[in-house]
C-alpha positions as CSV (number, residue, x, y, z in Angstrom):
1,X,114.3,83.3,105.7
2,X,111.4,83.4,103.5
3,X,110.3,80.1,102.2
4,X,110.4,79.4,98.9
5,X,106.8,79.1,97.6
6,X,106.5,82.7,99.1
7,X,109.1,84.6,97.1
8,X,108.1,82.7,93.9
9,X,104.3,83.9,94.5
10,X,105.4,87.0,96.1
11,X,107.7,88.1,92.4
12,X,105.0,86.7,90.3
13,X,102.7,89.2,91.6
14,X,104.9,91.8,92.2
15,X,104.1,95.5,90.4
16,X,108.0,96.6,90.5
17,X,110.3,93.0,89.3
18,X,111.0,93.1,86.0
19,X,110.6,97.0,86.0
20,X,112.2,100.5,86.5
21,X,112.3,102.1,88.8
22,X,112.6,105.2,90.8
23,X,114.0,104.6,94.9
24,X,114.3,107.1,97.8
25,X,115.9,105.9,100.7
26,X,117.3,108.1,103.6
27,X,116.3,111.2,101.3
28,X,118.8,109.9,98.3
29,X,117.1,109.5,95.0
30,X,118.5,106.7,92.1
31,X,117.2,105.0,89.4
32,X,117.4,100.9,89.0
33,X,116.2,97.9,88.0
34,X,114.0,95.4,90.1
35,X,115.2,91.9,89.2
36,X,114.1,90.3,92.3
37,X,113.0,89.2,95.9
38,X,116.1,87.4,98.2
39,X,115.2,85.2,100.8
40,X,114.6,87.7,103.3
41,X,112.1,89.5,101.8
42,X,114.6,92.4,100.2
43,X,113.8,93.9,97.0
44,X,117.1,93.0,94.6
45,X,117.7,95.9,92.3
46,X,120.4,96.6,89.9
47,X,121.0,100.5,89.5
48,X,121.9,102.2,86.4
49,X,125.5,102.4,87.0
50,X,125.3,98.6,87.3
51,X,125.5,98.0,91.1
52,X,123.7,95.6,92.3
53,X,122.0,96.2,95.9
54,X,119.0,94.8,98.2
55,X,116.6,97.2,99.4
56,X,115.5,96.6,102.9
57,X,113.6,99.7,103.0
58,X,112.2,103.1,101.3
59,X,110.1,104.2,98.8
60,X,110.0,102.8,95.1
61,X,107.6,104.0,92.6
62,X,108.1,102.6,88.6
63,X,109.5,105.0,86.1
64,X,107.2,105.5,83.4
């Protein structure tokens, strides 16, 4: 696990939490929300149908 200090620095700075966003992973494209970083480093997202996931890996660009 990620220490602490890290993910708070890591979200403060971070261009995607607290933002929409657009993911493609394994060539499947959804919409979500970035809410946060868990303690592995995983990007926590909640998508628009209101599931919330971690992303491990992929792409993620912000919806504008």
């Amino acid at each position: 696990p990620l220490s602490d200090d890290f993910i708070r620095y890591y979200s403060k700075f971070s261009a995607v939490i607290g933002k929409n966003i657009r993911v493609i992973q394994n060539g499947t494209e959804f919409t979500a929300y970035a809410t946060g970083i868990d303690d592995q480093g995983g990007l926590i997202v909640t998508t628009d149908e209101g599931q919330t996931l971690t992303l491990r890996y992929g792409e993620v660009t912000i919806r504008i």
